[in-house]
N, C-alpha and C positions, 0 to 999 in steps of 0.2 A: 302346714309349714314343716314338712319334713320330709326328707330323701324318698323311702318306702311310700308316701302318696305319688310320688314325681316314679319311682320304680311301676308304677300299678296303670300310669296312663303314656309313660315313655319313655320304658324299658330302654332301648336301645339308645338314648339318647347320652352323649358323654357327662358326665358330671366333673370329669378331673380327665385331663390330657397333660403326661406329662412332655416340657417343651421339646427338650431336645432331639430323646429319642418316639417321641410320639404316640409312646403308649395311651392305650384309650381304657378310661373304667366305668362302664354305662352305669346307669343306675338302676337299672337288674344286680348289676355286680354288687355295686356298693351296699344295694340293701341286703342282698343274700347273705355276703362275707361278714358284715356288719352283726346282720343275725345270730349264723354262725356260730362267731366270737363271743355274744354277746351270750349265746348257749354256754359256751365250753365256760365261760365267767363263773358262770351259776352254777354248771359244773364242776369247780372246785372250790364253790365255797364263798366266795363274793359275792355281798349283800350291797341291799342299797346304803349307799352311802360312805362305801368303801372305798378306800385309793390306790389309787396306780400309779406307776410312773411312765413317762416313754422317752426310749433315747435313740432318736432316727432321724437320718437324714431326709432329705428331702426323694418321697420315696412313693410309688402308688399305696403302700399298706398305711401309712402315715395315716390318712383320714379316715383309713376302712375303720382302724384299731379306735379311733376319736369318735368316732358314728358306735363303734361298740360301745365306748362304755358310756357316751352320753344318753345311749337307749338302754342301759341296764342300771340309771342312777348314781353310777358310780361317780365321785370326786378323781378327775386324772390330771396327772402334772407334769407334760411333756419338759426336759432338763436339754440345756446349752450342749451340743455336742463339742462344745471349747474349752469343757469344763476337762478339772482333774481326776481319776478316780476317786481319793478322797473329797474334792467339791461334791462329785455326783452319791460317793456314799450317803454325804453330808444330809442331802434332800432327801433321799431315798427313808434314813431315818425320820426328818424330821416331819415330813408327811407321811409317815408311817404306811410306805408302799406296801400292799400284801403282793404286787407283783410288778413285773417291769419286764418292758418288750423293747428288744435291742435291736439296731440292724447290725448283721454279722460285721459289716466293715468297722465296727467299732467293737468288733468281739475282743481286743485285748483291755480295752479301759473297761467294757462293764463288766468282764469277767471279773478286774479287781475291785470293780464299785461294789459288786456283792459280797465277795470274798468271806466280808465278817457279820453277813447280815444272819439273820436265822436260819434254819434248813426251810422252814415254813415258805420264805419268801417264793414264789409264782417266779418262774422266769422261763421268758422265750423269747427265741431270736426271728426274724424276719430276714429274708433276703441269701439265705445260709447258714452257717451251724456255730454255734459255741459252744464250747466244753460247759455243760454244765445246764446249758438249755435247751428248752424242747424246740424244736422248728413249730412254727404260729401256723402254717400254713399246714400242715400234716394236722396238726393238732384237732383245726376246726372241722375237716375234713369229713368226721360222722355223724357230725350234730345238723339237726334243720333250719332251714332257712327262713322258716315262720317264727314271726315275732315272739320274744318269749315270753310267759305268761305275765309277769309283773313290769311291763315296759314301764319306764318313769324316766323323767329327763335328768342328767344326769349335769356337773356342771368343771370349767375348769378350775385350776389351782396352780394360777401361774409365782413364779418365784422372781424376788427384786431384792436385791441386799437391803439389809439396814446399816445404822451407825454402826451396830459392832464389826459390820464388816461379814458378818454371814448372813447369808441369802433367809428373805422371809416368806411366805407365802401370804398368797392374798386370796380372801376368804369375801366371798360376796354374798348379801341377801338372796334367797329363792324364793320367790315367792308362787305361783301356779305351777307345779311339775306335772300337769299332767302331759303327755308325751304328744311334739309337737309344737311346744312352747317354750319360743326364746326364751333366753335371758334377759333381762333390761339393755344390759350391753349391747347384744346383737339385735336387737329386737326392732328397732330402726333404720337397721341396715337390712331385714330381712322383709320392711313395709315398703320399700321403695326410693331410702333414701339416694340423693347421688343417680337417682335415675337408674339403678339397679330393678331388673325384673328378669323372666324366663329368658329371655334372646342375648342376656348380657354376656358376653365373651371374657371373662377377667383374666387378667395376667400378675400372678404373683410371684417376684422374682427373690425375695428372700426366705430365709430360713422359717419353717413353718412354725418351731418351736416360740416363736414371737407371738406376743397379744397377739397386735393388729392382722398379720398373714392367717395366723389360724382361726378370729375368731370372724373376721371378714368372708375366706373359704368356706366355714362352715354355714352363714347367714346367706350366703348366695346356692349355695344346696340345697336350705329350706324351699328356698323359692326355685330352683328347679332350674337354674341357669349353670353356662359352664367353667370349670375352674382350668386354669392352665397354671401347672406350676415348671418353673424353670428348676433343675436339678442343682444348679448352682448360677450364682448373679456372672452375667460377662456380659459387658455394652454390644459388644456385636451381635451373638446373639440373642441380645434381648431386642434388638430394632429388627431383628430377622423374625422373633418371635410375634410379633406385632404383626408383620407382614403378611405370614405364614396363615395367622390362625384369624386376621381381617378382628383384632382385639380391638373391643369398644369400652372398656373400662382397665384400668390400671392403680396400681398402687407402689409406691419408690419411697429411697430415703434421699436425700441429699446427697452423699457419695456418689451412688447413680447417677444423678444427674452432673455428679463431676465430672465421672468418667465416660460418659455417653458424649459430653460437650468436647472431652480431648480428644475424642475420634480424629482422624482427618476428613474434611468440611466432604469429601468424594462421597466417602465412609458413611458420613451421617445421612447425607441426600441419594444413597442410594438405594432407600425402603421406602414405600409406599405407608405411610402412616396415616392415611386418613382417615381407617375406621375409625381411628380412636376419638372417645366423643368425650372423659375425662378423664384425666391421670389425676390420682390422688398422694399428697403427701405427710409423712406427718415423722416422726420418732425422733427428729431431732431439727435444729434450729437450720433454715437456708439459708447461706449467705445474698446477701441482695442481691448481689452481680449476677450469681446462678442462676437465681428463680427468674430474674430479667430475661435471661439470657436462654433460658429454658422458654416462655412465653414467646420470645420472638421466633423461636423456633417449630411449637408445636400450638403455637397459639395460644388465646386466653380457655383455655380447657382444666389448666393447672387448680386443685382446690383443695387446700391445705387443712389443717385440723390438727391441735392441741388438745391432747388430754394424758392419761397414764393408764399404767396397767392396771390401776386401782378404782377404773370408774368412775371415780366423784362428780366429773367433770369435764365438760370440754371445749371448745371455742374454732368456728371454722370461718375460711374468708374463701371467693372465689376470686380469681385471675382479675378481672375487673376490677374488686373492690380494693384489692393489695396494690393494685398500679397506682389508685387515689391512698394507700395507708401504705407505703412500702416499710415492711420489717414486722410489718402489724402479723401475729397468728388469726388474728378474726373476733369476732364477736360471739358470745354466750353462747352454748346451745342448749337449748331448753335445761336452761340452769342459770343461776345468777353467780358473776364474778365479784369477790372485795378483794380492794387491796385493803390490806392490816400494816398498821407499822408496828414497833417493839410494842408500846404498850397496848397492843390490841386493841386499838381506834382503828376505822374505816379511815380512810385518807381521800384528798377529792381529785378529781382526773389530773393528770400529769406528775402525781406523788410517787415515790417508787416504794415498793413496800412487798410481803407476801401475801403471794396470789392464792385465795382462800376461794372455793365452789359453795355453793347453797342448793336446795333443790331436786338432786341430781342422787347419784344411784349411794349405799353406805355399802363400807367395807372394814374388813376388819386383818391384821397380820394374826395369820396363822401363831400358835405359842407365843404370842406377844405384847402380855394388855399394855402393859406402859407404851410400846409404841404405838399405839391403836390409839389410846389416850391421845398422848400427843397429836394426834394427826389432826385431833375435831380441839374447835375454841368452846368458849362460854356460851355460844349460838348456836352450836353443832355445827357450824361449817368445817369443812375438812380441805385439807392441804396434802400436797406432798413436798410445798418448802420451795418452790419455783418464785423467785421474785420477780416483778416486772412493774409496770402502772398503765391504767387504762386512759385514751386520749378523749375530747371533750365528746367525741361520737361512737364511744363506746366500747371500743376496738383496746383489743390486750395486745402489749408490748413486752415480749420479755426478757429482763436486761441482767441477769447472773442464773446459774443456774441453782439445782435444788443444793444444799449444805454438802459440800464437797465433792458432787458428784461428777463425773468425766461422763460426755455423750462423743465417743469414736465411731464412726461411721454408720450410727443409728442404736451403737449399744450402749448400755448403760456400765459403766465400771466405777466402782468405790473405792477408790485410792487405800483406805482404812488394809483391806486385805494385804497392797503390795508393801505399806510399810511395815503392816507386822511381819512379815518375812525379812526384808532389809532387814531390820533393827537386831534380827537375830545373828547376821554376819559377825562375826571375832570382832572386824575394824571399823563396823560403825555403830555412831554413836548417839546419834537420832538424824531422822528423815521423814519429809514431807513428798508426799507425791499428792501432785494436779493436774490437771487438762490445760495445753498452752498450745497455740493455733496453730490448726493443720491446715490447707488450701485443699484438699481433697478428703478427709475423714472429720474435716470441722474440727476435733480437738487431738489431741496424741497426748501420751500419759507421759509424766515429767518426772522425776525424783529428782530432791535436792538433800543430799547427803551430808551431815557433820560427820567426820571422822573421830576416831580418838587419837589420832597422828595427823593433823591435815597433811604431812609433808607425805604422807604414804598416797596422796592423792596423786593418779596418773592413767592414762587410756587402757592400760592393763590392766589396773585395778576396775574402771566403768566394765570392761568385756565383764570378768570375774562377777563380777556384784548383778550385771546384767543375768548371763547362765546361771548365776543361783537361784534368782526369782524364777524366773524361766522351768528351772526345773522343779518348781514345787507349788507353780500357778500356772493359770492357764495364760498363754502368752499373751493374749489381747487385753489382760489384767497387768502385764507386765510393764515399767516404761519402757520407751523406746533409746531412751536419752537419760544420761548421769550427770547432774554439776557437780561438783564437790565447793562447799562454803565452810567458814572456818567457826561462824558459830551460828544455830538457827537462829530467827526471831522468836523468843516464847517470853513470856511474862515471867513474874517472882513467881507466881501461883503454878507455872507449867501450862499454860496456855499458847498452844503453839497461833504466832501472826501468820498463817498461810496467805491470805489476801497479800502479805508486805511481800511473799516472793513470785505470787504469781501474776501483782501488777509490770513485775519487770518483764515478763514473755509478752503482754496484753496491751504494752502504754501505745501504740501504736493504734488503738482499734476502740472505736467511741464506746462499746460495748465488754463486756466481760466475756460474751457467748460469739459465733460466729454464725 
């Protein structure tokens, strides 16, 4: 179950085709470049167990450089290309990158993401040149394409904010590395679940830097089938993309399927989609009407799945089963769900509570026991804080999401980040920002502003307070939208009521989530 078997009996065969412009990377390629890389690694010094970062679009080198260092042991931490130079430094420190491979298109943010790093730090660019780094592609250039000698599997280190508002890393058990050997994670995906095997054609139209996209890509390589990734998500051609490449598996977020329904009806009916045997969805909640409306259109193929970038746990339902549970994310998957209420009792179906996993894989945040702590009860079941309640046939509902968190068109954003910036502005005086309902991104980020002047409150001042954040976050962390209120809700103690201001966006809608 790895590339280099799949390279040794069908070379020529593509592995990754990217959508638009059609480039093809056989897996001859993939394992030679792979190798390579995973040489020049060794060659400066990169042991097992050592971390990297990647910050690339969506790009053919993208999975050569993930194949390198998952064949050289290494921990790598592909980072948000939405992020800031200082977000991206942030990571880069706190997983203690020894290097980091950039695509030149982003050569002005990583050239400052390094700026204050050590002279030690590894850096190289992909796709063209940065001041500062070596081109990846010249680099690997003298080294062989035989495997090197200490192959061992290597694993990722993806990154999800905490409460404090900076990004944590998530550290998973390893258990077999000998080379060839899923994760737990992928390890299901690369046995055949979903009806994945060698003939499978997949289409993955988001950003690779995501759990699901990259660890999905890489579990269908094992097994020797082919990846198609779109260079960037656009409904038209992603139905062309389908067409084109006769795609028998798929993967979407909700958004997609927003924007694929608002086509005009010509537009949507005029691609041939019937390779496609399932679309899968997951990263964030589908509004009913969509996912309805997605089935009648591409049939019951749609099959959905709940869990997080942390493994614990997960829950899937197929097309059929959702038309008898609508809203429902599915039932367990080889793991057991509880709901918890406050004082950590199990509660009985139809109770709403947090949705705690049992079973299922353990993880841990990078630098950070107390939140690792928290995550697991007195049972060791583990959470990420999603509430919902399960119905009498077993099937999870979930009806608020994890402890302040905003899901905008399948990303995850923590409010925490954009008010501490707000609160730094001269004229405000505390601020709360939440997720309040979007029809095409499911949620949009909200700030509700106290002034220390209400009367200074006016559309001048929202632009202003808007371009501040803006310039010192990454904009999809940013609101979209300003109230101004004359006093927040907070307690004597400093407990801010956020729920008391973000029922007033949501009274309309049986749900907290969309």
């Amino acid at each position: 179950m790895h590339p280099r078997d799949h390279a040794l009996v069908q070379p020529n065969k593509p592995a990754l085709i990217m959508a638009a412009s059609g480039v093809v990377t056989t897996y001859e390629d993939l394992d030679k470049r792979s190798s390579q890389c995973a040489h020049l690694f060794r060659s400066e010094g990169l042991a097992i167990d050592d971390p990297i970062a990647i910050l690339m679009h969506n790009h053919p080198r993208f999975l050569e450089v993930c194949w390198s260092a998952q064949r050289s042991g290494l921990v790598y931490t592909p980072i948000s290309t939405h992020l800031t130079p200082n977000e991206i430094e942030y990571i880069l420190r706190d997983c203690g990158a020894k290097a980091l491979i950039a695509s030149a298109v982003f050569a002005e943010v990583a050239a400052q993401a390094v700026f204050n790093l050590p002279a030690s730090t590894l850096r190289y660019s992909v796709d063209g040149s940065i001041g500062g780094f070596t081109p990846l592609e010249s680099a690997i250039e003298p080294f062989p394409s035989e495997p090197i000698a200490d192959e061992l599997e290597g694993v990722e280190m993806l990154y999800s904010s905490g409460t404090t508002g900076q990004p944590k890393g998530i550290r998973h058990q390893r258990g077999d590395r000998t080379i060839g050997t899923p994760t737990p994670a992928t390890a299901g995906l690369a046995s055949g679940a979903y009806g994945f095997d060698a003939d499978t054609l997949y289409l993955s139209p988001a950003p690779m830097y995501h759990s699901a996209p990259l660890r999905f890509a890489m579990a269908l390589q094992r097994i020797g089938a082919t990846v198609v990734i779109m260079e960037k998500f656009d409904p038209k051609l992603a139905l062309q993309a389908i067409e084109r490449y006769s795609i028998t598996h798929s993967q979407w977020v909700p958004t997609m399927f927003t924007r694929m329904l608002k086509l005009p009806a010509a537009e949507r009916q005029a691609h041939d989609l019937s390779s496609m045997q399932i679309a899968l969805h997951a990263a964030a909640p589908c509004p009913v009407h969509v996912k309805r409306a997605m089935i009648e259109w591409w049939g019951p193929i749609l099959f959905e799945y709940y869990g997080a970038t942390e493994g614990n746990g997960a829950t899937a339902i197929s097309s059929e089963d959702w038309l008898q549970h609508p809203g429902s994310v599915g039932k367990a998957l080889n793991c057991t769900v509880h709901i918890i209420d406050d004082d950590g009792k199990e509660v009985p179906s139809g109770q709403v509570g947090t949705v705690f996993f049992s079973g299922s894989g353990k993880f841990s945040y990078h630098n950070d026991p107390d939140k690792t702590a928290d995550a697991y009860n007195q049972n060791g079941w583990s959470t990420v804080g999603d509430v919902g309640y399960l119905d009498d046939d077993g099937y999870l509902y979930l009806t608020d999401r994890k402890a302040n968190m905003i899901i905008s068109g399948g990303v995850n954003i923590y409010p925490q980040e954009a008010e501490n910036v707000l609160v730094e502005h001269d004229m405000v005086l505390d601020v709360a920002v939440f997720g309040i309902p979007n029809d095409e991104y499911g949620e949009e980020v909200k700030a509700v502003i106290e002034l220390i002047d209400f009367a200074q409150g006016s559309p001048e001042l929202e632009t202003e307070l808007l371009e501040y954040c803006r310039a010192r976050l990454a904009k999809i962390k940013c609101p979209r939208s300003i109230d101004f209120e004359r006093k927040l809700p907070r307690s004597d103690t400093g407990k801010l009521y956020k729920r008391r201001l973000r029922q007033r966006y949501w009274k309309d809608h049986a749900t907290g989530i969309l």
